[in-house]
C-alpha angles and dihedrals in degrees: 000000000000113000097168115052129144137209122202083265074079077087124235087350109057115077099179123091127221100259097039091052079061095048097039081060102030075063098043101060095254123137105169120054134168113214103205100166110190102269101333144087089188083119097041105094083038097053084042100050099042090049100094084058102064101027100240126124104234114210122197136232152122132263100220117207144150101221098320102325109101121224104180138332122230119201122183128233098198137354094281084056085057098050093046085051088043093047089043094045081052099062091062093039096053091037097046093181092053115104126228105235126231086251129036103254114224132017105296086193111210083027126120117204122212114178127192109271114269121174087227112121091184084078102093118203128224124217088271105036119092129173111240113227118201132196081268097058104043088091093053085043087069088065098042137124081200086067090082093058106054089141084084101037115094138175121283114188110154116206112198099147143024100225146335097296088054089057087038080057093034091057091051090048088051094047082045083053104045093041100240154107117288082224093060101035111133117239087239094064091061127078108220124275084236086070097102122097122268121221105266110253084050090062098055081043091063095052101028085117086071107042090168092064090053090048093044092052084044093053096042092053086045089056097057121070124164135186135195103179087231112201090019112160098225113091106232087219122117102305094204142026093181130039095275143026085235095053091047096059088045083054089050095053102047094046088050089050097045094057099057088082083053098041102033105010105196097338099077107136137208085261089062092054106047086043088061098047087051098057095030079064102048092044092060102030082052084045094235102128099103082057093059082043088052103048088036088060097046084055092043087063093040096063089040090065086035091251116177106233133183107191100197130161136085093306086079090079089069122084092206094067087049096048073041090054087225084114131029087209116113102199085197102063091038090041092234112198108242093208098067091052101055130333132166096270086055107111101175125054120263118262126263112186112194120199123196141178103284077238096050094048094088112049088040079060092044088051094053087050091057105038092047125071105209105032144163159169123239124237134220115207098231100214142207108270124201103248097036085055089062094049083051097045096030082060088044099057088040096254111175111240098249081061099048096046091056087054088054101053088043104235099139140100112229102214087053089055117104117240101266088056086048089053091050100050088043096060095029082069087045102056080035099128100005110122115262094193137329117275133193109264097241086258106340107140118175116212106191137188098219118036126291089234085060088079112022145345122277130219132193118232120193092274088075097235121123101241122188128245094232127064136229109276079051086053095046089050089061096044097256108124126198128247104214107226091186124179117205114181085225085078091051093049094052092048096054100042094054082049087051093041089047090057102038095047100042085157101062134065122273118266118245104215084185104063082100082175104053088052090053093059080046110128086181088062101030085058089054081049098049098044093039085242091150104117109154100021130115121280085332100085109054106112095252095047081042087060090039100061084048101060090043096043087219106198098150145078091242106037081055086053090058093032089060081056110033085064098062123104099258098061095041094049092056093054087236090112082073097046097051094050083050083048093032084055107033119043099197085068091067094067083075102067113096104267090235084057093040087049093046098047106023095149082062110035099252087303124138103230102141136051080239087052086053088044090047098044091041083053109036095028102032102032099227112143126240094269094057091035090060084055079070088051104047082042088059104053124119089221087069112020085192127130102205083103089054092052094048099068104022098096093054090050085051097051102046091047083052083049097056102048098255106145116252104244083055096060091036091059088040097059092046092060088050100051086048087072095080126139083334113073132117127232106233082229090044089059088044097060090046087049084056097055093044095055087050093053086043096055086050095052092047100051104028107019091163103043086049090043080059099051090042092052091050089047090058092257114255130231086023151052114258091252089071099047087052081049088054088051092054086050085055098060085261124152114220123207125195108230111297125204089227100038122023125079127192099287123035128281140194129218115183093308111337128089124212107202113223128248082251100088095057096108092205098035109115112232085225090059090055089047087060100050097043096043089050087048106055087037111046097013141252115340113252108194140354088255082059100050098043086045085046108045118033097233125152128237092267097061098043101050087052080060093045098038084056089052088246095153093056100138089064086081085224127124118253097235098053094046082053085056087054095039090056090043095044110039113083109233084221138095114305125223138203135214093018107141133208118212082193128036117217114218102242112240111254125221133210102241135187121277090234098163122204133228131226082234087056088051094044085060093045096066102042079055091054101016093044081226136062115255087215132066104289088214086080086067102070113108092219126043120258116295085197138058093193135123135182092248086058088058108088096062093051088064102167094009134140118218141150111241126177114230131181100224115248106173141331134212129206131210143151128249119231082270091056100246120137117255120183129217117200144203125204145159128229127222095279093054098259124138119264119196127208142185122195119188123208104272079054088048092049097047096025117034129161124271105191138273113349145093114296133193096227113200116192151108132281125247124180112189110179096344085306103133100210126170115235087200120205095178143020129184131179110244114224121246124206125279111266097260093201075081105028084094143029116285125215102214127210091243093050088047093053 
């Protein structure tokens, strides 16, 4: 009875969600309901899905306003009426300028059409149009011509909330929305307190003086049935890539075949072959081989442009990807378990994750778009954090900023607050969790077989790509199941740096990135591995993986497999990170893992490390079979982070193991590892691609450190800032140069030794200035004076002085503060104008400035000021000499000692102990630019706690832990710097000269 109902995907005006809309009405007598969300169907699979549980029949359609004021509702009969609303609600939300009329234009065939009651007879009705008459309206009904047509009037009870405090929430979404103070918010922009749902047979009670309303809404919700064959086994992705199902599996089978001569050459075995009959047979029995042709044809495009590519996921584990060359995994040579790839009880597809150049991404997505017919993105629903609640409703209740920024840190009691604090943390707990607004999944892209608009509305974000409205644990429900189109800037960075190397190098050969295992025999690499050198390359250089590869001494294709995942949360949680380096280094350790573990995992010891190592134990320990075993898997996937998989099975694990004689702490301590598992676990196969990757970007770093350093810097670096990727050049015997007019471009270059950084890294500098230098300068030639470039590229004062203030017209000879001097003289304040050309030129009148010399210091400030770091060694910059004499390589003889050391500040990480109290783990450099690392436990935090970049005298003691030199700090202090001396004196200024 209720055609007009909102979830809080009603954005920033619902305050219902999905399942409790169900509940609210499942309680409320109510068993037909239409779910008609403002602009959106981002609720409508969910609704759908979750119905049988509660025993109502859920109907589908679409609130359409402009803003909050509602134009019409449509409501679908069948499934072709929700794809023509679908398809209707997408024109506006792909055209957002575009205004909702007052009538749907057009025939929306299987729709039904309610519009908001007006006493205007000249508005004629078709068949399936009806007025919509509210509680409101039922006096005005009385007088009404309308009256004598009660055939086309139906019930319109709108349910946005479930009681007072949702409209008290809903008026506060509407004031976030509009910007506002809650205070000042306008009537129009609410919906009415009313707007919550009556018990049925209340409903029917307010309008039991006009039976023929409540028959006709009746009638019109018994018309309308919808199905969505939810759990099918059948994926909903493109059935075919071919013509046929036949002749894609013919397809299949000759690719996979035609590959074994790429992947294996003459030394194919028996064990290739049956491996390839065995999954040849599950991918078509499961119905998945137009998903291996699809991602076969986006890769075969992708080599055809010479994209870079990583194909990564748990569809590594399958030989037929890499004979494929989806993957460059061969599950032969790593022993990847099959199971965990696909297996009857499967019903998803495996994952293919597909990385690309971060400048190849989107021309590989505009291709998919173009070559299928029925295509996607994916959305995120971006939701309303906690903090960023109270800044919204801080800002709604007028709360001046010092106040909001104490609630967000959390430093308050909340029984001292006064009552406008205590409303904003309430409600902030309230929206906690509810979307703000729909985001772009990072590279999810959906490629249907029936249209998109089948199952929700789409939307075009400034990308250009059509994106759902629903999300991909939505998509999966239904059986449509997501391709990952991923970027990584390390993709970015190999590919540049061969092209740099190439170039650089024209007399030697050009370098395969792709000979994977000539880079594993590398000493060269296996040396970076050993001694944790790996700054700049891919997954290996973050501080913890950095420490990692220390303790286990890595020098080998397969320990960095197990290193990538050994890392993860899941095997660190369970303290079993710990136990595999003590069996990784000591053999005699290994003797202590349980022979049927140990059996089952030799290559790690008996240790879980995998999600194949959690699906092996759970089968051959445990005794689940596949199918329950699949339920792990599915329980361990990022894509969920939940354990309910976990708990379905666990009593069986426990009693079989019972069963079996294991003792019970045993099994006990084996099903916690496992459940540790959680949302955080790595493929085998997953680990392996990133290990490829790894061992590209080390090759590169061994043999060419400052052509790499280059490419890094102009891919935006990765685990660091740029400052310490230029600081990895210097340790590599590099010469930086700050940008240069005659030299640099927009991104960095490297001539011999020495690295210009781009114009790029000038945070102020306009890209259309940069346009313009580079562009005159190819063009015309080097620049020969200041006179000549000013007289050469229109800039204003303030863009010039950003050049000038870098040094960037050096080779002038002249210093930068009396070219500032010219630059201010010379440069009209005016308008400037370009492509005016003078057949003459006039010689530009010189003055006789001031000798105002520069120091290297002033320079040093300068480009913190435009680089956002210093070019020389930060440590110049201290105002006192060193109180210590320290450095990191003098550490591993001072074991247990406590000493005083001085260390600029890299990065920090955060985290919180068992008792939930936050502990820090730093990253610094010494004075002669190697890494410090520091630990620093709760009572530190308290007394000594970071306060932001700068030098620090670090005190503390010195723990080595597997040759892995780390600082237990006691205490930190911030060192001071000199004062800018730019500052330090009185300035004449142009302005004041003049």
């Amino acid at each position: 009875m209720y055609l007009n109902c909102h979830t809080y995907y009603s954005l920033r005006y619902g305050t219902i969600k999905p399942e409790q809309l169900l509940a609210i009405a499942s309680e409320n007598g109510v068993q037909t309901l239409a779910l008609t969300d403002i602009n959106s169907t981002s609720a409508c699979l969910d609704v759908m899905r979750l119905s049988k549980k509660y025993k109502i029949k859920p109907v589908l359609g679409v609130d359409f306003r402009n803003g909050v004021q509602q134009q019409f509702i449509l409501i679908a009969k069948n499934n072709n009426g929700f794809f023509n609303i679908n398809t209707y609600l997408s024109k506006f939300l792909h055209e957002p300028n575009l205004k909702i009329p007052s009538r749907p234009d057009g025939n929306l065939q299987d729709c039904f059409v309610v519009y908001p009651y007006k006493d205007d007879l000249t508005f004629t009705l078709k068949a399936n149009e009806f007025l919509g008459i509210t509680p409101q309206d039922l006096n005005q009904l009385k007088f009404s011509k309308w009256k004598q047509l009660k055939h086309k009037l139906v019930i319109l009870k709108t349910v946005s909330f479930q009681n007072k405090k949702g409209f008290n929430t809903h008026r506060l979404l509407r004031a976030i929305d509009n910007n506002t103070l809650l205070s000042k918010l306008p009537k129009s922009e609410e919906g009415l307190e009313s707007h919550q749902m009556l018990p049925y047979h209340d409903l029917c009670a307010t309008y039991a003086e006009y039976p023929k309303l409540i028959s006709n809404t009746k009638q019109l919700l018994d018309a309308c049935s919808l199905n969505f064959n939810f759990g099918a086994e059948t994926p909903k992705n493109q059935k075919c890539l071919t013509d046929s199902e036949s002749s894609d599996y013919r397809l299949l089978k000759q690719l996979t075949y035609d590959g074994i001569a790429y992947r294996y050459g003459t030394e194919a075995t028996q064990k290739i072959y049956d491996r390839i009959e065995k999954e040849l047979t599950i991918i078509k029995q499961k119905g998945f081989v137009s998903y291996f042709l699809i991602n076969w044809k986006i890769l075969e495009y992708a080599r055809s442009k010479d994209y870079y590519y990583v194909g990564r996921g748990s569809g590594a584990n399958s030989i037929i990807a890499y004979l494929l060359r989806i993957t460059d995994v061969d599950p032969i040579e790593l022993d990847l378990y099959f199971e965990r790839f696909i297996n009857l009880f499967r019903q998803n597809p495996p994952d293919f994750d597909l990385d690309f150049s971060w400048k190849d991404r989107d021309d590989i997505t505009n291709y998919i778009f173009k070559t299928f017919k029925h295509t996607a993105l994916i959305a995120v629903y971006n939701t309303f954090k906690f903090k960023a609640s109270i800044r919204e409703l801080g800002k709604v209740f007028g709360l001046p900023k010092p106040e909001m920024d104490k609630l967000t840190r959390g430093k308050f009691n909340l029984s001292t607050l006064d009552q406008l604090s205590q409303l904003v943390i309430k409600y902030s707990t309230y929206i906690e969790g509810f979307p703000n607004y729909l985001g772009i999944h990072a590279g999810g892209v959906l490629i249907s077989e029936a249209p998109i608009h089948s199952y929700c509305a789409t939307f075009m974000p400034p990308k250009g790509f059509a994106t759902t409205q629903f999300d991909m644990v939505a998509a999966e429900d239904i059986g449509l199941y997501k391709f990952d189109i991923l970027s990584q800037r390390g993709l970015g960075k190999i590919k540049e740096a061969v092209e740099i190397i190439n170039a650089n190098y024209k007399d030697q050969p050009a370098i395969d990135i792709h000979d994977i295992k000539r880079f594993k025999k590398d000493q060269r690499i296996k040396e970076l591995l050993r001694n944790a050198k790996a700054i700049g390359c891919f997954y290996v250089e973050s501080p913890a993986m950095r420490m990692l590869l220390k303790k286990l001494q890595v020098d080998n294709y397969l320990g960095l497999v197990a290193a990538s995942s050994i890392i993860r949360p899941g095997v660190a949680k369970s303290g079993m990170m710990r136990e595999y380096i003590l069996r990784y280094r000591y053999p005699e350790k290994r003797k202590e893992a349980h022979p049927v573990l140990q059996k089952i995992m030799p290559e790690t010891y008996g240790i879980m490390v995998y999600q194949e190592d959690v699906i092996k134990v759970a089968h051959l320990f445990g005794g689940l079979d596949l199918g329950e075993s699949d339920m792990l898997r599915r329980g361990m996937s990022g894509k969920f982070r939940s354990r309910n998989e976990f708990l379905k099975v666990k009593q069986k694990f426990f009693d079989n193991c019972i069963n079996d004689g294991k003792p019970e702490a045993l099994v006990a301590d084996i099903w916690r590892q496992i459940e540790s598992f959680a949302g955080y676990a790595f493929a085998k196969g997953h680990s392996a691609s990133y290990a490829v990757e790894s061992y590209q970007s080390l090759f590169l770093k061994a043999y060419y450190p400052l052509e790499y350093m280059t490419a890094t810097l102009n891919n935006f670096g990765g685990f660091y800032s740029t400052e310490f990727y230029v600081h990895e050049a210097k340790m590599h015997n590099g010469n930086i140069e700050a940008p240069c007019i005659n030299q640099s471009f927009a991104q960095a270059i490297i001539k011999e030794k020495t690295i210009y950084l781009g114009f790029m890294f000038l945070q102020a500098l306009a890209s259309k200035t940069i346009t313009q230098i580079i562009t005159e300068r190819q063009n015309q030639g080097d620049f020969k004076s200041l006179d000549d470039f000013i007289e050469r590229v229109p800039i204003s004062i303030e863009q010039i002085s950003i050049l000038i203030k870098i040094n960037a017209f050096r080779f002038t000879k002249v210093n930068k503060r009396e070219l500032l001097w010219e630059a201010h003289l010379k440069i009209s304040k005016t308008v400037l104008k370009e492509d005016i050309i003078n057949l003459f030129k006039t010689e530009r009148v010189h003055y006789n400035t001031p000798q105002l010399p520069s120091t290297t210091l002033e320079n040093a400030f300068d480009e913190i000021e435009l680089l956002g770091f210093p070019l020389c060694n930060p440590f110049h910059l201290l105002e006192s000499q060193s109180i210590s004499n320290l450095r990191a390589k003098h550490l591993q003889k001072l074991e247990t000692k406590l000493i005083i050391i001085e260390g600029y500040l890299v990065t920090t990480k955060t985290t919180k102990t068992t008792q939930g109290k936050l502990m820090h783990f730093g990253t610094f450099l010494d004075r002669d630019g190697h890494f410090l690392d520091t630990v620093h436990f709760p009572p530190t935090v308290a007394k000594y706690p970071f306060r932001g970049r700068g030098i620090y005298a670090i005190t503390g003691k010195v723990i080595n832990e597997f040759d892995c030199i780390t600082i237990e700090v006691s205490k930190l202090e911030r060192l001071a710097i000199i004062e800018d001396p730019r500052y330090s004196e009185k300035m004449i200024s142009p302005k004041e000269a003049v």
